[in-house]
C-alpha positions in Angstrom: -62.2 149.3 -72.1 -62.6 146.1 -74.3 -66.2 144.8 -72.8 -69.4 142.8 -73.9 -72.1 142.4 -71.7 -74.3 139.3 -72.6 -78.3 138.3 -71.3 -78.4 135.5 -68.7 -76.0 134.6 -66.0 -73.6 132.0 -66.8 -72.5 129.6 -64.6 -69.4 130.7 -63.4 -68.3 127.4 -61.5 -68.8 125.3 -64.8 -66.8 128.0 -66.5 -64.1 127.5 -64.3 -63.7 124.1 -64.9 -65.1 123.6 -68.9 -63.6 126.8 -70.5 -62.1 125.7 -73.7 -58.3 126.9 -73.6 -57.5 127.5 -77.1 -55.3 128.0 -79.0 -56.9 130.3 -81.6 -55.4 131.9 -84.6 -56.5 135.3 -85.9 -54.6 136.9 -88.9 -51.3 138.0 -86.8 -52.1 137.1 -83.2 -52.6 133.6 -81.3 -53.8 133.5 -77.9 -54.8 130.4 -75.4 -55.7 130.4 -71.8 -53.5 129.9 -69.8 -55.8 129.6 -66.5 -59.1 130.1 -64.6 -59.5 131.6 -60.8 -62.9 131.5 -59.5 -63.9 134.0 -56.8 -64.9 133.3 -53.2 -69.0 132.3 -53.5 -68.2 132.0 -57.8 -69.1 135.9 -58.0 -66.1 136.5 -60.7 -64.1 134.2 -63.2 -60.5 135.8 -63.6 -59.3 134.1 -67.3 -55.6 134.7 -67.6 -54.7 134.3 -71.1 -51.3 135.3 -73.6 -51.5 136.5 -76.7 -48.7 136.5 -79.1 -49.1 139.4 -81.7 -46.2 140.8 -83.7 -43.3 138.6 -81.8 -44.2 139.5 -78.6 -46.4 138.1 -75.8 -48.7 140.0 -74.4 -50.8 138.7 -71.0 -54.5 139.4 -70.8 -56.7 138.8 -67.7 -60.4 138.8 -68.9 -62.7 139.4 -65.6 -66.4 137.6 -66.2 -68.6 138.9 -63.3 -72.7 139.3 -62.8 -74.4 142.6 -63.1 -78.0 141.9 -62.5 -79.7 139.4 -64.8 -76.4 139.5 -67.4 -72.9 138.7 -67.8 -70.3 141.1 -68.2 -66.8 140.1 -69.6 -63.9 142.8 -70.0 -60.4 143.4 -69.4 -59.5 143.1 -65.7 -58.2 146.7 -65.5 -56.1 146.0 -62.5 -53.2 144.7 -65.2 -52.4 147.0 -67.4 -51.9 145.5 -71.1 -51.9 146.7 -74.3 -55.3 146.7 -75.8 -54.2 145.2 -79.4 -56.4 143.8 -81.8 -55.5 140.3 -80.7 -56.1 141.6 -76.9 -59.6 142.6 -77.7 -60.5 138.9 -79.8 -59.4 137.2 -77.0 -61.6 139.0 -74.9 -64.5 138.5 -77.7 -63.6 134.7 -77.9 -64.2 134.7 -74.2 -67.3 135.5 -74.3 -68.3 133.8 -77.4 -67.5 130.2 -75.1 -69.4 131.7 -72.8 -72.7 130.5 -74.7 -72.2 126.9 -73.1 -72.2 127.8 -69.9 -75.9 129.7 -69.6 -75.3 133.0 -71.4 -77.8 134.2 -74.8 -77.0 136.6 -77.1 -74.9 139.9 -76.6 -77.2 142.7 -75.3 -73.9 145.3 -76.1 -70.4 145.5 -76.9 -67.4 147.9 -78.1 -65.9 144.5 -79.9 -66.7 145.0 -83.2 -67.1 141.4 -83.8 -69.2 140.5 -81.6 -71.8 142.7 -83.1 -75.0 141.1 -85.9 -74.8 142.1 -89.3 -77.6 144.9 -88.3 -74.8 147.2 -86.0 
């Protein structure tokens, strides 16, 4: 499962309301957001998003919740998409944005991307 869990809690309620909606452009896919859904008591942020790779459309829901003293984002695995490349950078972009809104660097990741020049 596409995932990267960051250090510090971000504040989900700001998230809701400030996430930057795209669009972005990555060689053959584009992807925006397309919507935010905060949880009862801001415990998850559902970000619905569609990316358009290859011709086709596919629609993402990134799930940001709070384990502990970090910030997990991933693929809500409720929806079943396909987990292309433009999938998975829309789930990195996620929680690149998610810098603004309290989180620091990413503590670990299977986004490729998202990892330093040292992984």
């Amino acid at each position: 499962m596409p995932h990267a869990v960051l250090t510090g809690r971000a504040d989900l309620e700001a998230a809701w309301h400030g996430l930057p909606s795209g669009p972005w452009r990555w060689e053959r896919a584009v992807a925006r957001i397309e919507g935010c859904y905060l949880a009862r008591e801001s415990r998850n942020l559902l970000v619905t998003a569609v990316v358009v790779e290859y011709g086709r459309a596919l629609h993402a829901v990134v799930l940001v919740s709070h384990r502990g003293a970090d910030t997990v984002v991933s693929l809500w695995p409720v929806v079943g998409v396909e987990r292309t490349d433009g999938v998975k950078r829309v789930v990195a972009q996620v929680a690149r944005e998610l810098g603004s809104f309290g989180c620091g660097p990413v503590v670990t990741t299977n986004l490729g991307e998202l990892r330093g020049p040292d992984s």
